[in-house]
C-alpha positions as CSV (number, residue, x, y, z in Angstrom):
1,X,84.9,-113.9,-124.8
2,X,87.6,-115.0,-122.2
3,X,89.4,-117.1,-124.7
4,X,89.5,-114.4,-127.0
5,X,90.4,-111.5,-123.9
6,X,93.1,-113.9,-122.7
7,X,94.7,-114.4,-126.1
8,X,94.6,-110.6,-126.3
9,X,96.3,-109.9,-123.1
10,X,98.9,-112.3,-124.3
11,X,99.2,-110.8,-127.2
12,X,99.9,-107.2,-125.4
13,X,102.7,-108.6,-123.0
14,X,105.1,-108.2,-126.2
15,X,106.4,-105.3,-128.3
16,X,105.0,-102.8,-129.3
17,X,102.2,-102.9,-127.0
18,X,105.3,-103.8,-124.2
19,X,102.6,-104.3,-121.1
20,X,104.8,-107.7,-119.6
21,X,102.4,-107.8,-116.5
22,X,99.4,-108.5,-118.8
23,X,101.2,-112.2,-119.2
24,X,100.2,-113.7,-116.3
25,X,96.7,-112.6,-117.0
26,X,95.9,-114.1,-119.6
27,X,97.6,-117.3,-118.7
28,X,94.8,-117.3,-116.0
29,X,92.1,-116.6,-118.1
30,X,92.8,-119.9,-120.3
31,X,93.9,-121.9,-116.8
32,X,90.5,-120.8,-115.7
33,X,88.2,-122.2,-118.9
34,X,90.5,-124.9,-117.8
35,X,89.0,-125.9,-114.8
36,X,84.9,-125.8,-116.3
37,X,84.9,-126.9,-119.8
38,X,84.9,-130.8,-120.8
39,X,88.4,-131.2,-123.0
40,X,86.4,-131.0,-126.3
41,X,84.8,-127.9,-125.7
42,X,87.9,-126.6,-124.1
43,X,90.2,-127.8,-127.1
44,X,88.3,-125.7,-129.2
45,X,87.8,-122.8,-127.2
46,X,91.5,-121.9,-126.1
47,X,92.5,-122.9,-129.7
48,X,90.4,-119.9,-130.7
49,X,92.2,-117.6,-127.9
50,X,95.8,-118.9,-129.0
51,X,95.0,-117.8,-132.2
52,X,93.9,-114.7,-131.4
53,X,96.9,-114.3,-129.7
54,X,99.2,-115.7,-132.3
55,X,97.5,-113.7,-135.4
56,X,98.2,-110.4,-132.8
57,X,101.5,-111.4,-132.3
58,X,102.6,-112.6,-136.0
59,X,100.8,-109.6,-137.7
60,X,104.0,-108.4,-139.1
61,X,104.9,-112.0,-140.8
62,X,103.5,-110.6,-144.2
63,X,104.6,-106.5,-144.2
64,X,107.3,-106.5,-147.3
65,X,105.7,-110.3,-149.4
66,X,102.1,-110.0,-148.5
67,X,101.5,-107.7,-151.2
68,X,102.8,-110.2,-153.5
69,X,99.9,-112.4,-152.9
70,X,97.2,-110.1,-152.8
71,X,94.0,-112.0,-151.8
72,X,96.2,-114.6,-150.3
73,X,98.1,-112.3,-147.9
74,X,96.3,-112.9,-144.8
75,X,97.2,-116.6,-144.8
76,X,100.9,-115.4,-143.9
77,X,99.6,-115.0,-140.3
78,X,96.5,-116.9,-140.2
79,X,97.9,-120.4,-141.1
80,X,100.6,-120.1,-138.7
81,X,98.3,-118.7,-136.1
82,X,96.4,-121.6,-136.3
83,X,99.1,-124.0,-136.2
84,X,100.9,-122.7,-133.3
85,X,97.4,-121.9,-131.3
86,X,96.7,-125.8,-131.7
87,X,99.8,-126.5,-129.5
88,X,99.1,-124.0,-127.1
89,X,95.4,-125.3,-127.2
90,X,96.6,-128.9,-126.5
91,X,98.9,-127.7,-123.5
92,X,95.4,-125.9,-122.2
93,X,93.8,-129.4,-122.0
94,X,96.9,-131.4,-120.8
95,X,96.2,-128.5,-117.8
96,X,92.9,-129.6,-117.4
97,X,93.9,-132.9,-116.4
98,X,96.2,-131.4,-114.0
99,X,93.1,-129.4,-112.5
100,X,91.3,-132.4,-112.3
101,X,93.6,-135.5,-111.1
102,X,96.5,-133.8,-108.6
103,X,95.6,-132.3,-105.6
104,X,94.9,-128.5,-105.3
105,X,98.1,-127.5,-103.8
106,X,100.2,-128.6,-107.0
107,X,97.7,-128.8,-109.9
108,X,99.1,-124.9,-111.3
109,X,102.8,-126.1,-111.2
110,X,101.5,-129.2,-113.3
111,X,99.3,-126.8,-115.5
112,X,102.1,-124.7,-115.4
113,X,104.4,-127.4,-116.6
114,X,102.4,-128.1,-119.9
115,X,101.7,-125.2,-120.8
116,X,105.5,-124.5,-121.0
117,X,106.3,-128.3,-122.4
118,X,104.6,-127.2,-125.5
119,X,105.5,-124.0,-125.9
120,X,109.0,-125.9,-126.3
121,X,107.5,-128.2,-128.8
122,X,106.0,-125.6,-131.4
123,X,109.9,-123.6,-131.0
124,X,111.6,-126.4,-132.2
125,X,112.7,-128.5,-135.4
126,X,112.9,-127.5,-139.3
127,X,109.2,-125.8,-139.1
128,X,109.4,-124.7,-135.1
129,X,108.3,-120.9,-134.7
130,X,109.3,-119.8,-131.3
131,X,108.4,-116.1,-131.6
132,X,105.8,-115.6,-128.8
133,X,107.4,-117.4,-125.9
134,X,106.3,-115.9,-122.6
135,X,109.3,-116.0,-121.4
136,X,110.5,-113.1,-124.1
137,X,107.5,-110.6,-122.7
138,X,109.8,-110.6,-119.3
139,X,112.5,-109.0,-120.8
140,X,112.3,-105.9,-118.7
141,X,110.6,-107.3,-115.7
142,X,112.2,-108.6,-112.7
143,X,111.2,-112.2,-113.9
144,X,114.3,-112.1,-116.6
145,X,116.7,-112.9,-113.8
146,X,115.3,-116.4,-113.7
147,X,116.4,-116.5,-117.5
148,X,120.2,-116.9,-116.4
149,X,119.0,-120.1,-114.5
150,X,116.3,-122.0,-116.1
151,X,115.9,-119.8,-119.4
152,X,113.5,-118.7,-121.8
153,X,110.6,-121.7,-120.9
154,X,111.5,-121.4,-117.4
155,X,110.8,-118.0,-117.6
156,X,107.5,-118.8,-119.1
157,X,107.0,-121.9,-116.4
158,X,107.0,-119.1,-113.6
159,X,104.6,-116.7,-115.3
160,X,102.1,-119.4,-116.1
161,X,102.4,-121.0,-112.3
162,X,101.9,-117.2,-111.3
163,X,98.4,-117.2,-113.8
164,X,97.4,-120.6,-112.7
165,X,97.9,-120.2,-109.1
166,X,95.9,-116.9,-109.7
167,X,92.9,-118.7,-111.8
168,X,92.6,-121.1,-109.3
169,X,92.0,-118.5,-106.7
170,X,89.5,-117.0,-108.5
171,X,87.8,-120.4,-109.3
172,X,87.5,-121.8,-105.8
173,X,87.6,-118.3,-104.2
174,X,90.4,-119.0,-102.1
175,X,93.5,-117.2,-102.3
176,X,96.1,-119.1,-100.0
177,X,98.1,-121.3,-102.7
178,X,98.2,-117.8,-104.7
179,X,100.2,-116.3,-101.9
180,X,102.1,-119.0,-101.2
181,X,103.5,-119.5,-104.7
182,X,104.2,-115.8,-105.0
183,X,106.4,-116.1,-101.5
184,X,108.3,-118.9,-103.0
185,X,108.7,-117.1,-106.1
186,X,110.1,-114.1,-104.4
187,X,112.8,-116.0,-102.4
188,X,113.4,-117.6,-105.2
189,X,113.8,-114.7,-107.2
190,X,116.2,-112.9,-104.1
191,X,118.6,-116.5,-104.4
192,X,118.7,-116.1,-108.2
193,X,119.6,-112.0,-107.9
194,X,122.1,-112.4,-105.3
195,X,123.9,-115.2,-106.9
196,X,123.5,-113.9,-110.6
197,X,126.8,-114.0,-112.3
198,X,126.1,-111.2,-114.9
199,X,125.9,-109.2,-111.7
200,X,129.6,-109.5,-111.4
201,X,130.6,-109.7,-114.8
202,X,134.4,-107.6,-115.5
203,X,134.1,-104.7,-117.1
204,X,133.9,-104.5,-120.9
205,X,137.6,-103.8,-122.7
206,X,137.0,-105.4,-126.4
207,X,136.8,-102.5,-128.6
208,X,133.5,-103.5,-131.4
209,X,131.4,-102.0,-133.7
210,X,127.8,-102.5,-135.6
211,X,127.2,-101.3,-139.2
212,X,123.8,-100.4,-140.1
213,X,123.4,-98.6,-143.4
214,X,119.7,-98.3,-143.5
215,X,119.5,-99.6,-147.1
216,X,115.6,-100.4,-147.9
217,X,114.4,-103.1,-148.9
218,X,112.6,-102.3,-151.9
219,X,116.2,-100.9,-153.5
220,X,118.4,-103.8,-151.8
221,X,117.6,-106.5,-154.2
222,X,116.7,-104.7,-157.1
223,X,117.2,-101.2,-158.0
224,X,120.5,-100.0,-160.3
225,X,124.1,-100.1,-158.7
226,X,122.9,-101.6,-155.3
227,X,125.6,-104.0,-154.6
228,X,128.4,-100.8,-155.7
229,X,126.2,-98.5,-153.5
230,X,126.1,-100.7,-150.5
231,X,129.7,-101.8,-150.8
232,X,130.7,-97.6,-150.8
233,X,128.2,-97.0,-147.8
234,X,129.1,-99.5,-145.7
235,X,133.0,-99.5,-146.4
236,X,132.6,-95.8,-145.4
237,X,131.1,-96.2,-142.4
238,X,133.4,-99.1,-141.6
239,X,136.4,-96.7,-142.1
240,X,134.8,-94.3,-139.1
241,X,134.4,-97.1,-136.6
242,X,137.8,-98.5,-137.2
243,X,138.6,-94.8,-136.1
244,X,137.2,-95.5,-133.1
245,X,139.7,-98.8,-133.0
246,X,137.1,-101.4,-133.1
247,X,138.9,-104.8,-133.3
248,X,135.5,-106.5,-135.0
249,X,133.0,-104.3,-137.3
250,X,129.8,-106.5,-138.2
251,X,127.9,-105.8,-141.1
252,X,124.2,-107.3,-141.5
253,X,122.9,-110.2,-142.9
254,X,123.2,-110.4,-147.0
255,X,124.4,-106.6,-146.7
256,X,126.3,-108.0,-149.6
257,X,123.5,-109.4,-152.1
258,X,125.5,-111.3,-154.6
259,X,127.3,-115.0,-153.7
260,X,130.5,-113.7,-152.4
261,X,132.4,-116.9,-152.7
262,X,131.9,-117.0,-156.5
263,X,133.2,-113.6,-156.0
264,X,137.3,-113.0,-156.2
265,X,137.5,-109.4,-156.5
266,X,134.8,-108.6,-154.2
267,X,136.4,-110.7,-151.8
268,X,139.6,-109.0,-152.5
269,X,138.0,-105.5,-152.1
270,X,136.7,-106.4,-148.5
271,X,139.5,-108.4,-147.7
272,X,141.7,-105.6,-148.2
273,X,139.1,-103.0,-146.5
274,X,139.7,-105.5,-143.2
275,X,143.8,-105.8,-143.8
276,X,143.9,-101.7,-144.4
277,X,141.9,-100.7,-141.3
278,X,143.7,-103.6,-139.4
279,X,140.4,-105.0,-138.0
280,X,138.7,-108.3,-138.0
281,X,135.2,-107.8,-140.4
282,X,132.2,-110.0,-140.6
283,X,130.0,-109.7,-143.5
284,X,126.3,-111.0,-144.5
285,X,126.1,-112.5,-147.8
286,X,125.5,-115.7,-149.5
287,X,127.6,-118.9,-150.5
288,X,127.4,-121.7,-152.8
289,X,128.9,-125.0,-152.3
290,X,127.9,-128.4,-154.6
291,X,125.3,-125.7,-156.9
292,X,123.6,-125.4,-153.4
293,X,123.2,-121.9,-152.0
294,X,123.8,-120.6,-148.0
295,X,122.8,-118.0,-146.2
296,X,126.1,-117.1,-144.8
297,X,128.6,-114.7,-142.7
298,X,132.1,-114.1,-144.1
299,X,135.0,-113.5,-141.4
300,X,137.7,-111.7,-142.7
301,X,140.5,-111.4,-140.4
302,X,143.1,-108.1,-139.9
303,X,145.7,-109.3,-142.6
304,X,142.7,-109.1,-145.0
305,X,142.5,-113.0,-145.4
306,X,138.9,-115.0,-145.4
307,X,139.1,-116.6,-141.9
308,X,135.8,-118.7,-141.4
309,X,132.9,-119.0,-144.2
310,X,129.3,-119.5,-141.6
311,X,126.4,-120.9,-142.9
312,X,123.0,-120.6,-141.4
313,X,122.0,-123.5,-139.7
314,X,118.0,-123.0,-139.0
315,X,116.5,-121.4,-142.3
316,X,113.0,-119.3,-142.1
317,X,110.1,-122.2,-143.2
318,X,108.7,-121.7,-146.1
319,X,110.5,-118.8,-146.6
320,X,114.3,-119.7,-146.6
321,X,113.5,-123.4,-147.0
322,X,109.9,-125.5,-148.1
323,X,109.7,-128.3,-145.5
324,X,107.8,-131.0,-147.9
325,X,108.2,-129.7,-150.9
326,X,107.9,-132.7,-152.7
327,X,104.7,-133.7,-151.4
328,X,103.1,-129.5,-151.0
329,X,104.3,-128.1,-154.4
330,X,100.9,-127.6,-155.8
331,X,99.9,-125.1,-152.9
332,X,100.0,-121.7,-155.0
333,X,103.2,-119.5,-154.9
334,X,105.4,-122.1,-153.3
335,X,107.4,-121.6,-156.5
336,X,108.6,-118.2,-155.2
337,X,110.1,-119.8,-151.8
338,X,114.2,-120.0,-151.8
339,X,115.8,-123.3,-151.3
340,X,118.5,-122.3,-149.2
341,X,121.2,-124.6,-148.0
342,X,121.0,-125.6,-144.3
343,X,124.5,-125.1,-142.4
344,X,125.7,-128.2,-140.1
345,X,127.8,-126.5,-137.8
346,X,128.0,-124.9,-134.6
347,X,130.1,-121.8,-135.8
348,X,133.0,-119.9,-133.8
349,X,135.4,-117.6,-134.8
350,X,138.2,-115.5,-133.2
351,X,138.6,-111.8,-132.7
352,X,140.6,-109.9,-130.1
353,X,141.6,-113.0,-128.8
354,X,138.1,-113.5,-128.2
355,X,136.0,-116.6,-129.2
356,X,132.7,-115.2,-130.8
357,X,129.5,-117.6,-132.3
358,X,127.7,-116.3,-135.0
359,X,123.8,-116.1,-135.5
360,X,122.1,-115.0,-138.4
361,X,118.5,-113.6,-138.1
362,X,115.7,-116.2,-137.0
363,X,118.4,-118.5,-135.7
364,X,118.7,-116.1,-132.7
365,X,115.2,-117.2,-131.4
366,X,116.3,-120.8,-130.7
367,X,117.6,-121.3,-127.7
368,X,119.5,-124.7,-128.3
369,X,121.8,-122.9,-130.8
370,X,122.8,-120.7,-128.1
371,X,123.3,-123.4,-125.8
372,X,125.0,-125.7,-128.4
373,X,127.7,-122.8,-129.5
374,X,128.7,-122.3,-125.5
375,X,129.3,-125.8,-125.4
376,X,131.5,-125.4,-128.2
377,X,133.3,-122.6,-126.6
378,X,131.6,-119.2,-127.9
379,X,132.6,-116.0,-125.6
380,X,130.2,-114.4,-127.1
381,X,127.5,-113.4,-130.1
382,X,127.5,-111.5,-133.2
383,X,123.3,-111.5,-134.6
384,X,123.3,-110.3,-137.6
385,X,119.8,-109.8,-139.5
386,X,118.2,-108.4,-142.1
387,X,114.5,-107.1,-140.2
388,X,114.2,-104.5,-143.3
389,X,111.7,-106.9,-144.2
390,X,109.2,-105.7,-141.3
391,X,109.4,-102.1,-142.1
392,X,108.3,-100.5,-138.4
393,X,106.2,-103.1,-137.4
394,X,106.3,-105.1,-134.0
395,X,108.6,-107.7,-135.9
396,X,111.8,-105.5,-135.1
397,X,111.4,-104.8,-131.7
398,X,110.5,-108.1,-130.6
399,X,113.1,-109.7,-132.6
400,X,115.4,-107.3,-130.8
401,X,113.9,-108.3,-127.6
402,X,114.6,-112.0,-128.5
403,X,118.5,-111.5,-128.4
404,X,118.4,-110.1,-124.5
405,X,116.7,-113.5,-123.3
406,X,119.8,-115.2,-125.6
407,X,122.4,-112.7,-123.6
408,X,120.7,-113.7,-120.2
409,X,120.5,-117.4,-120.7
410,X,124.1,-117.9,-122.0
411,X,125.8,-114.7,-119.7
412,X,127.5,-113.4,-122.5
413,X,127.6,-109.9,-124.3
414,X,126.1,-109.9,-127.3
415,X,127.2,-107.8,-131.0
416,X,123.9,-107.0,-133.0
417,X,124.2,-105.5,-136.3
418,X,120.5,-105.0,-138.6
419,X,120.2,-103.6,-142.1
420,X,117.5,-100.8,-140.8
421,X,117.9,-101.8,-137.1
422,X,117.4,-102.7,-134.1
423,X,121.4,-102.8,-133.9
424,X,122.8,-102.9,-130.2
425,X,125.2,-104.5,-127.9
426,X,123.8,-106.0,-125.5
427,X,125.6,-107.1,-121.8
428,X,124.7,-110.2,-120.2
429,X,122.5,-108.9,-117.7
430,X,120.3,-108.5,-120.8
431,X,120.4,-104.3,-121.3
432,X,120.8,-102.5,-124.2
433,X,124.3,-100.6,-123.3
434,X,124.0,-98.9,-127.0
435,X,121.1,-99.4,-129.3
436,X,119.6,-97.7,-132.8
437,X,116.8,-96.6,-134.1
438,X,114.9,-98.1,-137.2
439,X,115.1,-96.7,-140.5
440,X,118.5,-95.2,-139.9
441,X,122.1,-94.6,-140.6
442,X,124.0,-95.8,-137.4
443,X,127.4,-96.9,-136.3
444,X,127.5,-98.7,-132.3
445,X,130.3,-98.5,-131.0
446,X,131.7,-99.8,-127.9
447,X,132.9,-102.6,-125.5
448,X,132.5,-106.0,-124.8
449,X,133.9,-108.6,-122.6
450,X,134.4,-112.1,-121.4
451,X,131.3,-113.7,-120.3
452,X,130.4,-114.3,-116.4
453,X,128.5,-117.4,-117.9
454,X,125.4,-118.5,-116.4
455,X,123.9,-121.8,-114.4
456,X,121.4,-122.3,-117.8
457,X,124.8,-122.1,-120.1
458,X,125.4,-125.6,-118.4
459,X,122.2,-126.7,-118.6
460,X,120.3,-125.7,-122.0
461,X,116.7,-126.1,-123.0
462,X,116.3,-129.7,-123.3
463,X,117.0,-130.2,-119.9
464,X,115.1,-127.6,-118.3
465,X,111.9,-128.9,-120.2
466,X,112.3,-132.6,-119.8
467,X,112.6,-131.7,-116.3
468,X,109.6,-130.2,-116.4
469,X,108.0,-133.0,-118.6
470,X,109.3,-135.7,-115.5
471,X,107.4,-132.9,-112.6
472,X,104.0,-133.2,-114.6
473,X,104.2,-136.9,-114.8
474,X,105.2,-136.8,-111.2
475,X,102.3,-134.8,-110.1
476,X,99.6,-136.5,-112.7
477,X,100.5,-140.0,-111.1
478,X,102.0,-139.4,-107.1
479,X,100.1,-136.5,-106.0
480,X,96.5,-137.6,-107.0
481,X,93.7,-135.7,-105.6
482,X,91.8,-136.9,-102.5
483,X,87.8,-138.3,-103.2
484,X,86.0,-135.6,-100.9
C-alpha cells in the first residue's frame, strides 16, 4: 500500500494533476520501505510503486495508436512502465545500502544520489525514456532555480535528499538532520537566486513567431488535399506574423507531410513564401538521403534560399526507430514501426544575427542535446513537435513543461511551435512569456534575446551525475556507520 501510495504521489507531482510538493512525498515513502525491507523484498516492492507511478505518468503513450492494437493497447504503457519502474526499483535498493552502511547524518544524500544516478540511466541512449524526471514536476516551484546550476537530476537530487531526510525522520522519530538539510537547502537556494543569471538577462529585441495551425491528426496523414490545405493555412498565417515583422516564423514538426527534399516545387513555393515576406522560415517535414528517410527541419533563409536541412538526432523507440529489430521482429505489429533515419549532428542555424539549435519533439527531453548544441554555440532553441498525437491528454502539457527545465538549464529563450499546441516562447528564467491553447488556431508572437547563459550550460548532465555517482561511493566507503 505505501509502494503503491508513493508511486501515486509521484505520479501527481506532474501535469495535469500539477501538485509539485507531492514529490518529495513520495520519494519518502519508498526511502522509508527502504530502511525495513531486506533488498529482495524491497526490489519487488518499490518496483511495484515505480510502476504505478510510471503507468500514471505514461497513460497518454497510447491515445492516437492504441486503438490500432486493440487487445494489445495497454502494453503501450505497461511494458514501459515496467521497464523504467525496474530502474527506479534498483536505485530504491542501492538506497538501502546507503541506510544501512553510512552513518545517519549522510545516508539521504547517498540515497539521494542513487536514486537520481538512475534516473539518469533510464533517460539516456537509443531506448532512454526520460519523461518522469523529478526534476520536471519543479517547474513552477522555487526548486527550478537550482535547474540553472546543476539541472534537471540535480533538481531531482534535492527533492529526493528533501524525501529521504524526511523518511528518515519518521523512521527513527527524530527530526534534526530533516531541519538541518532543509537550512542548507534554503541558503543554498538564496546563493543560487541572487546569483542566477536569467535574473539579469537583457531585454528581448528579436522579433519571432510560432505557427500552430491546429490540423488533426486523424486528417494530417490521410484525408483528401491535406498537404494543399496545410500549405494554404499555414502560408496564411505566416503572411500575418511576418506583419508583425517577425525575423523567424517556425512551423511544427512534419507540418509538411511529404519528403520535401524530393520536392522542387514545393520547395520553391516556401522558399519564395520566406524571400516574399523577407523572413527567415523553419519548416517540419521529412528528408531522404541514401533511400533512408529523416525526420527533419528545413531553414529557409530571407532571399528564399534552403539554408540548413536538420535531421533528428534521438528518434521515438519503437516508434520512430525498432532498437533490435533484427533479433525482435516476430513481436506482433512491429511491422507498423517507421525506420527513420537518425541525424548525427548537433544543428545550428542563423537568424537575426542570432545563432539558434533546433529540436524536434522528444529530442527536447534529453538534456545532453541541450548541453551539446551550447557547446557548439546555439543562442537559443526552436522545439518544434507534433503532440497532435496525444489529443488533450497529460502528454502535451508535460511535454510543454519539459522545454522550461531545457530554457533554465541552458539560460536561453526558447521558440516553441506545436501542430495543436502547447506553442510558447519561453525566457530563460523558465516562464511562459506567451503560450496557446490545445486544439487551436494560434500565432505567438514576440521577442527573444541573447542568452544570460547559465553555470549548468558549462557543465551538462554527465558531469553533474558522475559527480554524484563519485559522492555515493564516497559516502558508501569513508563515512561508514559506527557499530553501536
Amino acid at each position: 500500500m505505501i509502494a503503491a501510495l508513493s508511486g501515486a504521489c509521484l505520479a501527481f507531482a506532474f501535469p495535469k494533476f500539477n501538485v509539485p510538493g507531492l514529490a518529495p512525498l513520495g520519494a519518502a515513502g519508498l526511502f522509508w520501505l527502504a530502511q525495513r525491507l531486506s533488498w529482495k523484498r524491497l526490489l519487488l516492492v518499490a518496483w511495484f510503486g515505480a510502476t504505478v507511478f510510471f503507468c500514471i505518468t505514461f497513460s497518454w503513450f497510447g491515445y492516437t495508436v492504441g486503438s490500432a492494437l486493440g487487445s494489445l493497447a495497454f502494453a503501450l504503457v505497461l511494458v514501459p512502465a515496467l521497464g523504467e519502474g525496474a530502474y527506479l526499483a534498483a536505485s530504491i535498493v542501492l538506497a538501502s545500502f546507503a541506510y544501512g552502511r553510512v552513518r545517519e547524518a549522510f545516508a539521504p544524500i547517498a540515497a539521494a544520489a542513487a536514486f537520481t544516478i538512475f534516473e539518469w540511466l533510464r533517460s539516456i541512449g537509443p531506448v532512454g525514456v526520460p519523461f518522469g524526471q523529478l526534476g520536471y514536476s519543479a517547474a513552477d516551484t522555487p526548486l527550478a532555480v537550482f535547474g540553472a546550476y546543476i539541472g534537471t537530476f540535480g533538481i531531482t537530487f534535492v527533492i529526493c535528499t528533501i524525501g529521504a531526510y524526511l523518511a528518515q525522520a519518521i523512521a527513527l522519530r527524530r527530526n534534526r538532520f530533516l531541519i538541518a538539510a532543509l537550512a542548507v537547502t534554503i541558503v543554498a537556494w538564496l546563493g543560487c537566486w541572487f546569483a542566477w543569471p536569467a535574473r539579469h538577462a537583457a531585454a528581448p529585441t528579436l522579433r519571432v513567431a510560432a505557427i500552430q495551425g491546429n490540423i488533426a491528426q486523424s486528417t494530417k496523414w490521410h484525408g483528401k488535399n491535406t498537404l494543399a490545405n496545410a500549405v494554404d493555412r499555414y502560408s496564411g498565417l505566416t503572411k500575418r506574423a511576418a506583419a508583425y515583422g517577425a525575423t523567424l516564423v517556425v512551423w511544427p514538426e512534419t507540418v509538411i507531410t511529404t519528403v520535401l527534399s524530393n520536392d522542387a516545387n514545393l520547395q520553391h513555393a516556401i522558399g519564395g513564401l520566406a524571400r516574399d515576406l523577407a523572413t527567415t522560415l523553419a519548416v517540419g517535414s521529412l528528408s531522404e538521403q541514401n533511400g533512408m528517410e529523416y525526420n527533419s527541419l528545413f531553414v529557409f533563409g530571407p532571399r528564399g534560399r534552403l539554408a540548413y536541412v536538420y535531421d533528428k538526432r534521438q528518434l521515438v523507440p519503437f516508434a520512430e526507430a525498432f532498437p533490435g529489430r533484427a533479433f525482435l521482429s516476430w513481436i506482433p505489429y512491429t511491422n507498423l514501426i517507421t525506420g527513420f533515419g537518425t541525424g548525427t549532428e548537433d544543428g545550428i542555424f542563423f537568424a537575426g544575427g542570432m545563432a539558434f539549435a533546433p529540436l524536434i519533439c522528444w529530442e527536447s527531453a534529453f538534456a545532453d542535446l541541450t548541453y551539446a548544441q551550447v557547446r557548439a554555440g546555439a543562442q537559443a532553441f526552436v522545439i518544434v513537435t507534433d503532440d497532435a498525437w496525444f489529443g488533450e491528454t497529460a502528454g502535451p502539457y508535460q511535454h510543454a513543461q519539459i522545454a522550461r527545465l531545457r530554457a533554465i538549464e541552458t539560460g536561453s529563450w526558447i521558440l516553441r511551435s506545436a501542430s495543436t499546441g502547447i506553442s510558447g516562447i519561453i525566457a530563460p528564467n523558465g516562464q511562459y512569456v506567451q503560450q496557446s491553447g490545445l486544439d487551436r488556431e494560434a500565432i505567438i508572437l514576440g521577442r527573444i534575446g541573447t542568452a544570460p547563459g547559465s553555470v549548468f550550460g558549462h557543465l551538462g548532465p554527465t558531469t553533474i551525475v558522475a559527480s554524484l555517482a563519485v559522492l555515493y561511493l564516497v559516502l558508501l566507503v569513508g563515512v561508514r556507520r559506527v557499530a553501536t
